[in-house]
N, CA, C and O atoms as CSV, one atom per row, in Angstrom:
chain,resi,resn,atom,element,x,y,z
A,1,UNK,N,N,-140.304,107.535,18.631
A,1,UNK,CA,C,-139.608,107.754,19.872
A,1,UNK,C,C,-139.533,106.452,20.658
A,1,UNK,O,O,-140.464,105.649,20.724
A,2,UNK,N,N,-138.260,106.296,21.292
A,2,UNK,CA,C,-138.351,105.226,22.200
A,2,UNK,C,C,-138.955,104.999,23.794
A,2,UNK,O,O,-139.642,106.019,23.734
A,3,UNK,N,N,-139.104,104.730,24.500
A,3,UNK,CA,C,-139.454,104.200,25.759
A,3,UNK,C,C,-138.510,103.964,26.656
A,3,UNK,O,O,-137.879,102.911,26.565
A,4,UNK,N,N,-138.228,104.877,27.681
A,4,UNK,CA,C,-137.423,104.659,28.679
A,4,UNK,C,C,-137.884,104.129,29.933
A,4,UNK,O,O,-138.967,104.426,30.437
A,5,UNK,N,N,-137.105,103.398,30.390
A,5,UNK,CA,C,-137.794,103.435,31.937
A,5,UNK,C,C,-136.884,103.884,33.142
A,5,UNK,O,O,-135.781,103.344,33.226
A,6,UNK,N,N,-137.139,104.549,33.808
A,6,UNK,CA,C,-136.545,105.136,34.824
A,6,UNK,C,C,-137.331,104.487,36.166
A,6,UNK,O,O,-138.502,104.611,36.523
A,7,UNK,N,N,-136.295,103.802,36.717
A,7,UNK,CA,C,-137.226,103.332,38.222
A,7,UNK,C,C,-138.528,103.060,37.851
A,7,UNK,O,O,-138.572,102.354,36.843
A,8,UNK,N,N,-139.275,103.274,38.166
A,8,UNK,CA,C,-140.950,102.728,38.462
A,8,UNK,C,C,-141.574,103.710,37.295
A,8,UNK,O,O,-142.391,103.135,36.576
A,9,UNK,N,N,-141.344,105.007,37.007
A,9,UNK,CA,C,-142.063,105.860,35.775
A,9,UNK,C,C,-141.451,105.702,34.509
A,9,UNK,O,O,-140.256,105.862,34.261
A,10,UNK,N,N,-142.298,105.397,33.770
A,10,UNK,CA,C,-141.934,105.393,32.480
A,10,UNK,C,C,-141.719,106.977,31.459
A,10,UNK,O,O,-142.787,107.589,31.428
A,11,UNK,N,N,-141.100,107.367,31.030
A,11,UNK,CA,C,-140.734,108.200,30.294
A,11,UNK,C,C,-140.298,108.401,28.326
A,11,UNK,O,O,-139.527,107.827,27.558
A,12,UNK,N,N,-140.909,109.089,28.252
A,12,UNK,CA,C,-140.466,108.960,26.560
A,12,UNK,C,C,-139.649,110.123,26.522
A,12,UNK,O,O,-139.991,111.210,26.990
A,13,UNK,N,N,-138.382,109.845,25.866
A,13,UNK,CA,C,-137.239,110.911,25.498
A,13,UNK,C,C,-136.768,110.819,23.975
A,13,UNK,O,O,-136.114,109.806,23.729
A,14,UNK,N,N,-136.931,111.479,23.170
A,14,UNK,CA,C,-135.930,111.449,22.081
A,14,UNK,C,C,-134.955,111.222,22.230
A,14,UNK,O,O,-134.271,111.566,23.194
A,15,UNK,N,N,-134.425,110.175,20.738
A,15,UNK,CA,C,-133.055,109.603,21.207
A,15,UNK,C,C,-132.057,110.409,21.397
A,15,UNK,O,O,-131.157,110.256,22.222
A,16,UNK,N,N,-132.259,111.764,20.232
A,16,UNK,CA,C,-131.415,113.247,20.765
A,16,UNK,C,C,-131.792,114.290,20.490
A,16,UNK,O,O,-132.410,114.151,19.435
A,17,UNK,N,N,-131.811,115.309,20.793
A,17,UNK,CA,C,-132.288,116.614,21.185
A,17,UNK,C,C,-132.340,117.540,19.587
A,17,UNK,O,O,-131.767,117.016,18.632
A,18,UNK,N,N,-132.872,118.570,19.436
A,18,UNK,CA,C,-132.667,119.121,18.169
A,18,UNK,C,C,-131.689,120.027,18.621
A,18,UNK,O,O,-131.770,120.846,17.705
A,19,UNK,N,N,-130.841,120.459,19.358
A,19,UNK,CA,C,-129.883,120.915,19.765
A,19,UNK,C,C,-128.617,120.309,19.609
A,19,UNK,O,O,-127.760,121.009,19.069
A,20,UNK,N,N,-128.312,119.197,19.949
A,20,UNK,CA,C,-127.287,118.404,19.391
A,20,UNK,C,C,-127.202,118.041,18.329
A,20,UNK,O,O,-126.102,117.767,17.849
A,21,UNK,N,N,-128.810,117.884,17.356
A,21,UNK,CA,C,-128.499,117.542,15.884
A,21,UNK,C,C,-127.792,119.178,14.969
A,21,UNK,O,O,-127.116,119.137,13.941
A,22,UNK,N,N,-128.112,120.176,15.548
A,22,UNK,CA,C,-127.915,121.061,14.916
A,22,UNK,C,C,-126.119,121.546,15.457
A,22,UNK,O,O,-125.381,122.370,14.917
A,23,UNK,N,N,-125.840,120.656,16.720
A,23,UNK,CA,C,-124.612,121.110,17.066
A,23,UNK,C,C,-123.443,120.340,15.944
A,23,UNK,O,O,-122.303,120.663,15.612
A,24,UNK,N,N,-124.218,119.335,15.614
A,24,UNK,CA,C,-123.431,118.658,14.801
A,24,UNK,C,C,-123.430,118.722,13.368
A,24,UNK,O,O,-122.733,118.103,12.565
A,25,UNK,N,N,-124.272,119.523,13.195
A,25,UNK,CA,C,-124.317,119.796,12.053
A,25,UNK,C,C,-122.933,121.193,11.977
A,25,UNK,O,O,-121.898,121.347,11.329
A,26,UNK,N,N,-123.659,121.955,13.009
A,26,UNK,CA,C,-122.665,123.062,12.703
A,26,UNK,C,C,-120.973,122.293,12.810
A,26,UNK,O,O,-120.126,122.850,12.112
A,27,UNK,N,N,-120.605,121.331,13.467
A,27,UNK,CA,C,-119.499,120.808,13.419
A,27,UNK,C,C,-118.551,120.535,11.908
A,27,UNK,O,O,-117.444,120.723,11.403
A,28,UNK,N,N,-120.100,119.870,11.618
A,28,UNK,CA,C,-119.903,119.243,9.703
A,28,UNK,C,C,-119.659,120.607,9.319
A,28,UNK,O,O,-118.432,120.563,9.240
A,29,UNK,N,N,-119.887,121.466,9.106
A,29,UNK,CA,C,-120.216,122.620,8.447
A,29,UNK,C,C,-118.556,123.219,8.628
A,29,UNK,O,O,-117.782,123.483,7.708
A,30,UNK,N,N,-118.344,123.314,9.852
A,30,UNK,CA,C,-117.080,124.176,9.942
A,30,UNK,C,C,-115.970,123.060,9.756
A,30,UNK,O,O,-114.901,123.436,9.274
A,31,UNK,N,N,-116.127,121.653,10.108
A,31,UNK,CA,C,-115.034,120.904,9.627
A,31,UNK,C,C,-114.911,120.617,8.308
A,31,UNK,O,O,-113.978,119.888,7.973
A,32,UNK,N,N,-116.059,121.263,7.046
A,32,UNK,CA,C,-116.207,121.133,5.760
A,32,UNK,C,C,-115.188,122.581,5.195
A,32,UNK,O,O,-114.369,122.582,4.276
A,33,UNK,N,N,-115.601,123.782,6.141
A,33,UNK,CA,C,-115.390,124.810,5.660
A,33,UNK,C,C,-113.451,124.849,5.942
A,33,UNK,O,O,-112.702,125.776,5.635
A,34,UNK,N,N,-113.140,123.776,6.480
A,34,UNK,CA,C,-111.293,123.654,6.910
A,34,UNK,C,C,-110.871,122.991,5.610
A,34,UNK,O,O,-109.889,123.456,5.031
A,35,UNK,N,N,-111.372,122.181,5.207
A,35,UNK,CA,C,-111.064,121.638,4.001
A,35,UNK,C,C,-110.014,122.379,2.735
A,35,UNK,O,O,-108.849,122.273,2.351
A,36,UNK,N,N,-111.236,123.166,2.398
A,36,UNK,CA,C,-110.436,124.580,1.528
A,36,UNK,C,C,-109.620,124.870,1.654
A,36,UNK,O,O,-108.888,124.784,0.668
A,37,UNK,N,N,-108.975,125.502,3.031
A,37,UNK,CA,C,-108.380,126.234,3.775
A,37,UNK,C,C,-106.740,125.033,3.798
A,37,UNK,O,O,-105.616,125.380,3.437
A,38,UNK,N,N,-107.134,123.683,4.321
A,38,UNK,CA,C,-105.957,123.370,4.284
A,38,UNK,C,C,-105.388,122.899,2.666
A,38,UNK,O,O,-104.198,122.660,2.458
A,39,UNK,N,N,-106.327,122.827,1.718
A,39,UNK,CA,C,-105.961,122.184,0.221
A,39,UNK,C,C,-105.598,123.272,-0.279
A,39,UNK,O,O,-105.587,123.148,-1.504
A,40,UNK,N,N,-105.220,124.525,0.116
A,40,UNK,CA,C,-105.043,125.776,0.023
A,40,UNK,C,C,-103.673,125.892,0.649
A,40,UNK,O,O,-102.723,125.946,-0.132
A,41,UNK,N,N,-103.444,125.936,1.891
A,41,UNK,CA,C,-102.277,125.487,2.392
A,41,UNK,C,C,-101.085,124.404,1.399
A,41,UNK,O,O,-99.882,124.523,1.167
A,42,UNK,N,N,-102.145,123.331,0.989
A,42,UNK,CA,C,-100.750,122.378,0.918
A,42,UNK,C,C,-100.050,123.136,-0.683
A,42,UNK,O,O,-98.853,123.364,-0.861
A,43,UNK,N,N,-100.889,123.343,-1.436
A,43,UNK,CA,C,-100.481,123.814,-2.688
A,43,UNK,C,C,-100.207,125.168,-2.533
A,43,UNK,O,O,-100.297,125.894,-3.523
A,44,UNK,N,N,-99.912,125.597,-1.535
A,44,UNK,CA,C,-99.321,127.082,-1.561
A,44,UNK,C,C,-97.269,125.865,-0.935
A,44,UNK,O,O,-96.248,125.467,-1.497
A,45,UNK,N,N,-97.728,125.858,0.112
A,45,UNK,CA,C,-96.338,124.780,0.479
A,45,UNK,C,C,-95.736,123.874,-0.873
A,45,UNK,O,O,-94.531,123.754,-1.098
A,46,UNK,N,N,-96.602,123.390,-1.545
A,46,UNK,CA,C,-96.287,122.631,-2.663
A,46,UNK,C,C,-95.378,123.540,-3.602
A,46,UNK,O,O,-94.272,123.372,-4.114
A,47,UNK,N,N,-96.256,124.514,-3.611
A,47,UNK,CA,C,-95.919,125.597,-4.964
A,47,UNK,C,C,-94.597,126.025,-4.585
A,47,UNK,O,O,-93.934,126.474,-5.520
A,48,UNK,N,N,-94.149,126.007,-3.670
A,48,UNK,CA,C,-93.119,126.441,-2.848
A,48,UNK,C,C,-91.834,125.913,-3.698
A,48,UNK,O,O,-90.872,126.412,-4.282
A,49,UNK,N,N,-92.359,124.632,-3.439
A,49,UNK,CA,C,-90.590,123.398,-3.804
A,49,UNK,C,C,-90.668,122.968,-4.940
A,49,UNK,O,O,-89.598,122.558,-5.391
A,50,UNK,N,N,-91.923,122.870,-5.883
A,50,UNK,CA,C,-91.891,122.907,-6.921
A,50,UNK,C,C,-91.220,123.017,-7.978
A,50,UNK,O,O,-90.441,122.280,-8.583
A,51,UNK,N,N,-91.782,124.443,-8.187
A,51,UNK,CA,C,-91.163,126.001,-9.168
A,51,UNK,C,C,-90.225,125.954,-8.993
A,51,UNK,O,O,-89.890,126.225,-7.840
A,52,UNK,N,N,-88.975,125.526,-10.136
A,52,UNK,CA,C,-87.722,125.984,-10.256
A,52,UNK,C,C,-87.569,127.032,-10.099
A,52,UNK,O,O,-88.541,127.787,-10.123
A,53,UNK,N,N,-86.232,127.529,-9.863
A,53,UNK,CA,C,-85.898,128.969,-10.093
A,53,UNK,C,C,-85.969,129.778,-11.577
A,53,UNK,O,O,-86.406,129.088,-12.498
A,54,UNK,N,N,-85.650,130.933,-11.851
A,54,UNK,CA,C,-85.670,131.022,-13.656
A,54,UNK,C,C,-84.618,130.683,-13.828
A,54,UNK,O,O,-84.601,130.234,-14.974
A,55,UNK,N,N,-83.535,130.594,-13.337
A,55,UNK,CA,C,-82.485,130.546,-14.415
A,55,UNK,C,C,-82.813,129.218,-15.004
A,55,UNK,O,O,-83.621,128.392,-14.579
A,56,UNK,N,N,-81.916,129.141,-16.238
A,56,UNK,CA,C,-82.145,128.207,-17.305
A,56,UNK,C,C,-80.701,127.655,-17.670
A,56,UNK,O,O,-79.772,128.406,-17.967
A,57,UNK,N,N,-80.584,126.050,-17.612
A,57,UNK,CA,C,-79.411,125.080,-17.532
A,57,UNK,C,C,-79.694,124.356,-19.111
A,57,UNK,O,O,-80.773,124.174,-19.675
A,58,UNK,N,N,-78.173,123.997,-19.617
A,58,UNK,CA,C,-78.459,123.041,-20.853
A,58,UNK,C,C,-77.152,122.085,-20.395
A,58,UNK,O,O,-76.649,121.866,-19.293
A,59,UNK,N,N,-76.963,121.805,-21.210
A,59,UNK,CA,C,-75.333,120.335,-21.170
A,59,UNK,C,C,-75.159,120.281,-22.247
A,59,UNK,O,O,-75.941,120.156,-23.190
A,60,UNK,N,N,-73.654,120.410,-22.169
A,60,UNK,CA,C,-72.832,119.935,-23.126
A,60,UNK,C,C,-71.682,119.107,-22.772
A,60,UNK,O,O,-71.191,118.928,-21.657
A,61,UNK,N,N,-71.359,118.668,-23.814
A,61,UNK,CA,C,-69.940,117.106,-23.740
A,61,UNK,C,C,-68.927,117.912,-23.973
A,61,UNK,O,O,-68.605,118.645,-24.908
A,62,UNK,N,N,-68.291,117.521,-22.500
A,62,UNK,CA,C,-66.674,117.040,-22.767
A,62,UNK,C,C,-66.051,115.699,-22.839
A,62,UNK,O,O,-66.432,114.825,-22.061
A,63,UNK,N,N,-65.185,115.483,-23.650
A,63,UNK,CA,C,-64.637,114.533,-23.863
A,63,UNK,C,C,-63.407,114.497,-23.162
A,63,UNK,O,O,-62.610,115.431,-23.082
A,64,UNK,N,N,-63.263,113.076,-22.527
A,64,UNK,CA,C,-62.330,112.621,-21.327
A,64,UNK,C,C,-61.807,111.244,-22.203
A,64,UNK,O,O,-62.342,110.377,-22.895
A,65,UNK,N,N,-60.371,111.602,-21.720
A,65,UNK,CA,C,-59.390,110.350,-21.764
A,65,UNK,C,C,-59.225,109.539,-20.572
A,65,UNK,O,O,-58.486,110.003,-19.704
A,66,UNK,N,N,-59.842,108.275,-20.342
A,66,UNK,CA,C,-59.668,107.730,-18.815
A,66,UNK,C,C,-58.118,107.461,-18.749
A,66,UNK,O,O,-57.429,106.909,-19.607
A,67,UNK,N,N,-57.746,107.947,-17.600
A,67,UNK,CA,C,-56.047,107.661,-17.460
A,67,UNK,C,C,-55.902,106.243,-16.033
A,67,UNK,O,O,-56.878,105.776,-15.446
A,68,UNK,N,N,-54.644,105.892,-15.823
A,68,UNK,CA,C,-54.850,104.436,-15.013
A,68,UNK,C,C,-55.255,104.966,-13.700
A,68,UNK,O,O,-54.812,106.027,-13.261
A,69,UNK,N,N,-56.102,104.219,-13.072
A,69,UNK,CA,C,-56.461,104.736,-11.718
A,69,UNK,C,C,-57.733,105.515,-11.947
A,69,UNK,O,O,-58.240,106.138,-11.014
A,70,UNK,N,N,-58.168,105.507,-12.926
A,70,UNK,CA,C,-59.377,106.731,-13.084
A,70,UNK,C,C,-60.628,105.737,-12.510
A,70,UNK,O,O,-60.291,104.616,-12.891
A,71,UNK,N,N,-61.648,105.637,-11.925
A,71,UNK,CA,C,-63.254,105.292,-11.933
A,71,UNK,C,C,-64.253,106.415,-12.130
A,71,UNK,O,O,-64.249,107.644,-12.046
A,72,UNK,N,N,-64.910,105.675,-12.358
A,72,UNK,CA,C,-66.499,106.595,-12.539
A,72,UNK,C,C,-66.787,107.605,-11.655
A,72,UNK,O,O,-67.328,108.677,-11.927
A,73,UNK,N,N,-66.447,107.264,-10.708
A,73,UNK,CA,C,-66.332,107.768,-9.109
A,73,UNK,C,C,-65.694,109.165,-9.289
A,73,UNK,O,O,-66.206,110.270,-9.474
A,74,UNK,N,N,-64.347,108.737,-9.170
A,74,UNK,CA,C,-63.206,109.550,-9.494
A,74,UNK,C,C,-63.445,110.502,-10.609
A,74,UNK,O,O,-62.503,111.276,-10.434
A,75,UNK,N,N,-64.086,110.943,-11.632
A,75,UNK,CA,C,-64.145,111.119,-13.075
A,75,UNK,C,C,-65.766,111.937,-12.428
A,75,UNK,O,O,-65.771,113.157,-12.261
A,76,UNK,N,N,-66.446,111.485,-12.265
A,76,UNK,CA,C,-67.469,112.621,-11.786
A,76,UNK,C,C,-67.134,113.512,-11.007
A,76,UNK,O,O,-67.319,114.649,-11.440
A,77,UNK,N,N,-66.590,113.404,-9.735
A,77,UNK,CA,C,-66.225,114.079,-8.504
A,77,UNK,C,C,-65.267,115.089,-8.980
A,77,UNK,O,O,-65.101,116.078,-8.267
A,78,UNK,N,N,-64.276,114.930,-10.650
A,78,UNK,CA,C,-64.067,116.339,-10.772
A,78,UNK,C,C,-64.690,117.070,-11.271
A,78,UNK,O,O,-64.376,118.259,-11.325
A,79,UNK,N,N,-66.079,116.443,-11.943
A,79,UNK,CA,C,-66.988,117.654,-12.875
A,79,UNK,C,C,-68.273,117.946,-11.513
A,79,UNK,O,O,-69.378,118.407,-11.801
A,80,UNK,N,N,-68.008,117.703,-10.532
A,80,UNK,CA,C,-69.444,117.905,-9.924
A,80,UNK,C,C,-68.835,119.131,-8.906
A,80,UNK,O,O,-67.681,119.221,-8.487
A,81,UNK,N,N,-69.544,119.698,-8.743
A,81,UNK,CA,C,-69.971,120.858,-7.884
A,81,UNK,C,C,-70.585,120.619,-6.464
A,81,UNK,O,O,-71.647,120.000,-6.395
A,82,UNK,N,N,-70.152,120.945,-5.656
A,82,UNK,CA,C,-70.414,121.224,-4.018
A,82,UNK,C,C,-72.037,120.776,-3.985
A,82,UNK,O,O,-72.508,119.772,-3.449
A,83,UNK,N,N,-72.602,121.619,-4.575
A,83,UNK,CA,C,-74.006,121.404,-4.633
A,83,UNK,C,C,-74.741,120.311,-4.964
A,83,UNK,O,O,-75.810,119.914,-4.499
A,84,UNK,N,N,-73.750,119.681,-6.185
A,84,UNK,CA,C,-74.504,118.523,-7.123
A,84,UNK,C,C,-73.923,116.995,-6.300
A,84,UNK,O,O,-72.789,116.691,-5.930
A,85,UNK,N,N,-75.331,116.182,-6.209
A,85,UNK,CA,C,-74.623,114.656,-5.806
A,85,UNK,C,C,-74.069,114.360,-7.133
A,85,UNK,O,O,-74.382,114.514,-8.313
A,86,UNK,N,N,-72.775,113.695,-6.187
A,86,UNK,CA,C,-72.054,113.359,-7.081
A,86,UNK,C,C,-72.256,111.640,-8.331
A,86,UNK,O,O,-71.623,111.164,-9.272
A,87,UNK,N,N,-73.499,111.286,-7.551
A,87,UNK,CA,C,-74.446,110.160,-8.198
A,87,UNK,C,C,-75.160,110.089,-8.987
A,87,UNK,O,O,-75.416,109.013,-9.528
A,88,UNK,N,N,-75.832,111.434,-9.384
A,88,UNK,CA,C,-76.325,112.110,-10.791
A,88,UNK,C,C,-75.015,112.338,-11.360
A,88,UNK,O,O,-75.140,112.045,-12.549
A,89,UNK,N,N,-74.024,112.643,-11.181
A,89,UNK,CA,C,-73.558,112.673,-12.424
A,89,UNK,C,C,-72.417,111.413,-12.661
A,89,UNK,O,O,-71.496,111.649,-13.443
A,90,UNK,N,N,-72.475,110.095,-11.997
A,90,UNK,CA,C,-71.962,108.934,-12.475
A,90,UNK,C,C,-73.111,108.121,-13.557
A,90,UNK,O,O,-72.984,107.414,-14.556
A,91,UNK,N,N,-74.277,108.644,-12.762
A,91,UNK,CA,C,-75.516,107.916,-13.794
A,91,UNK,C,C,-75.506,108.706,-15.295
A,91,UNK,O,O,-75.827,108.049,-16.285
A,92,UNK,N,N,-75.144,110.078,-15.433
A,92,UNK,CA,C,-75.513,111.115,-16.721
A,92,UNK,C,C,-73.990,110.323,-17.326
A,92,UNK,O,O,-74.235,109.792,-18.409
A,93,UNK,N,N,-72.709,110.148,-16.954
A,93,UNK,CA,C,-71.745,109.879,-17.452
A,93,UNK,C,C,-72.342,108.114,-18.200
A,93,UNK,O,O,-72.075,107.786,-19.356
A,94,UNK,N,N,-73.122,107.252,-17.250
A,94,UNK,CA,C,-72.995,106.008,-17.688
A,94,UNK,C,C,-74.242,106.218,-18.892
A,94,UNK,O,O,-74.130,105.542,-19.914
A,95,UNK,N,N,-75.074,106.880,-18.797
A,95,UNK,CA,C,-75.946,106.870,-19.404
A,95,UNK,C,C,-75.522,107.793,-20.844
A,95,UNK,O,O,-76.125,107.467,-21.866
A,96,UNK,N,N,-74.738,108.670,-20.923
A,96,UNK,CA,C,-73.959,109.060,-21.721
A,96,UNK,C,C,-73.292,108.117,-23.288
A,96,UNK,O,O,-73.356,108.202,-24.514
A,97,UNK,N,N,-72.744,107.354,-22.350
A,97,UNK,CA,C,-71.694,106.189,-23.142
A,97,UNK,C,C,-71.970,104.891,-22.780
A,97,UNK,O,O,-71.044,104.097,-22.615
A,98,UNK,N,N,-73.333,104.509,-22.608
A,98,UNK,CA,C,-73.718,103.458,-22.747
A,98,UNK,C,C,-73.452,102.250,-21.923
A,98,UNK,O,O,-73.914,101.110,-21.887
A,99,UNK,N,N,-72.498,102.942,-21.243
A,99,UNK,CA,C,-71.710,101.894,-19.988
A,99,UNK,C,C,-73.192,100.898,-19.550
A,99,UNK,O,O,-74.235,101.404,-19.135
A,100,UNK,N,N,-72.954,99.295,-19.774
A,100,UNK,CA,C,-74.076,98.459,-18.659
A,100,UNK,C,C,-73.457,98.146,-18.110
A,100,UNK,O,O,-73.984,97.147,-17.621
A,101,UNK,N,N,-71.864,98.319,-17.437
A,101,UNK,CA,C,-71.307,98.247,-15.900
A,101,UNK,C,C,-70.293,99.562,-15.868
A,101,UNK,O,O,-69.695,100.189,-16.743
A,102,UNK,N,N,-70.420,99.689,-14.124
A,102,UNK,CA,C,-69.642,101.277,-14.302
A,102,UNK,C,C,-68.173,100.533,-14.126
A,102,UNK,O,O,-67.297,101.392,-14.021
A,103,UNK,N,N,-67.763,99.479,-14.078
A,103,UNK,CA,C,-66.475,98.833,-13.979
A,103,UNK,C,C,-65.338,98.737,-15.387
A,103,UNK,O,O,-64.127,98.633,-15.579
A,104,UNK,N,N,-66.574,98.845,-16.153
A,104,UNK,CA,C,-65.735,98.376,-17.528
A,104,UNK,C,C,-64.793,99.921,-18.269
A,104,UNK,O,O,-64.548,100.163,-19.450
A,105,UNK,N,N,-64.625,100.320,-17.647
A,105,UNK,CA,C,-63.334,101.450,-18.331
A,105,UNK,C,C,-62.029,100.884,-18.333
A,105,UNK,O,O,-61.418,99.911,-17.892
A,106,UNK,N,N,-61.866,101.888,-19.003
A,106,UNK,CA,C,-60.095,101.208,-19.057
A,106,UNK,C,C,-59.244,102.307,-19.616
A,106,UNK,O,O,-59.769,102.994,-20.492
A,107,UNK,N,N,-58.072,102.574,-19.272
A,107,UNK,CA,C,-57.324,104.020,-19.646
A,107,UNK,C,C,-56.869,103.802,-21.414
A,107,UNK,O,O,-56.571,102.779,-22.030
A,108,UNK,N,N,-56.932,104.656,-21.678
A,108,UNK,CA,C,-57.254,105.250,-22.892
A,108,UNK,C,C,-58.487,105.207,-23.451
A,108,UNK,O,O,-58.458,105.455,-24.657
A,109,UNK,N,N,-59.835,104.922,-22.891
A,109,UNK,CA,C,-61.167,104.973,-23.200
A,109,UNK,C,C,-61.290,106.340,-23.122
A,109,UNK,O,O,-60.674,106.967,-22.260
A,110,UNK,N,N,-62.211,107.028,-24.139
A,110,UNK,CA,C,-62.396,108.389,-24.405
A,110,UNK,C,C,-64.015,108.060,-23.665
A,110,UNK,O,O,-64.599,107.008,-23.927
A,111,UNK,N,N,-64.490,108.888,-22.923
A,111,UNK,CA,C,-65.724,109.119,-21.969
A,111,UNK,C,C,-66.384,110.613,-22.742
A,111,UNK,O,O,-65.527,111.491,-22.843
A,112,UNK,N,N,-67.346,110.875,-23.118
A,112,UNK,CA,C,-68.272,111.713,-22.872
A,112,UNK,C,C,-69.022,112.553,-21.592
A,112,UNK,O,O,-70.121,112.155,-21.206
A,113,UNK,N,N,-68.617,113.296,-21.190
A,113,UNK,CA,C,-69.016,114.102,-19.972
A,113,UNK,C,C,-70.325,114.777,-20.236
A,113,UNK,O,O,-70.376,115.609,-21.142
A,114,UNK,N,N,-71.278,114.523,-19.600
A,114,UNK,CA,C,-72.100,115.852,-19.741
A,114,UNK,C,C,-72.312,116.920,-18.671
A,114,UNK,O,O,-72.865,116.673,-17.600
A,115,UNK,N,N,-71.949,117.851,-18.938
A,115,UNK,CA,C,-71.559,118.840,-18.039
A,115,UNK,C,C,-72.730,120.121,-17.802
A,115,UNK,O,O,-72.965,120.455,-18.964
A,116,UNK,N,N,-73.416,120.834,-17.077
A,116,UNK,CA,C,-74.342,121.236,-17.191
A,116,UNK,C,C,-74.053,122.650,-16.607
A,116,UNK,O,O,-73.494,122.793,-15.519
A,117,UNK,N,N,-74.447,123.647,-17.357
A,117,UNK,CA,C,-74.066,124.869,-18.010
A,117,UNK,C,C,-75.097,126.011,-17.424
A,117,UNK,O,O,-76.229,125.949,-17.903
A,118,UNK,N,N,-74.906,126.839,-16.646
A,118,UNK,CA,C,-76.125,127.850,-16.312
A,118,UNK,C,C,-76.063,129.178,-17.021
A,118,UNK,O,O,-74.908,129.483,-17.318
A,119,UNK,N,N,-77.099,130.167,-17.421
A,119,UNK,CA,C,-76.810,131.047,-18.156
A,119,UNK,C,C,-77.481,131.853,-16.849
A,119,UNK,O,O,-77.559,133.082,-16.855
């Protein structure tokens, strides 16, 4: 124990009370017992956005004749859907046919589409 001095009397006090050690303990205890509770939370939220839906998608090729005026651009935006960016499917088209620039088409180039199919 330490030695206090107060004015002219000296006093010995514990540095803290067994009341506060136990308040803090119970603190640890219930800020241990939140833990669970929120790693529980996040993977219920997680599980959420996760999990596809069931239905089940495959792809298949269509084959495209680029005509003059056509881009990559142009040429996705008619196979894509409201829903779908239309940037996944300039990358599935380049990645398709090997394109290493999306510039290099030219009309009468036959393109590979991959088009993606829900059952």
């Amino acid at each position: 124990m330490r030695t206090y001095r107060n004015n002219t009397k000296a006093t010995v006090a514990p540095m803290c009370s067994n009341r506060s050690i136990s308040s803090r303990r119970r603190f640890r205890r219930r800020r241990l017992r939140l833990i669970p509770v929120l790693i529980l939370l996040l993977v219920n939220i997680m599980g959420t956005t996760i999990i596809p839906d069931d239905s089940q998608s495959f792809f298949s090729r269509e084959s495209y004749t680029v005509k003059a005026g056509d881009t990559l651009w142009s040429i996705a935006d008619d196979y894509t859907t409201n829903e779908e960016d239309i940037r996944v499917m300039v990358d599935r088209i380049i990645e398709a046919n090997d394109l290493s620039n999306s510039s290099n088409i030219y009309p009468g180039d036959r393109l590979e589409i991959p088009v993606e199919h829900y059952e």
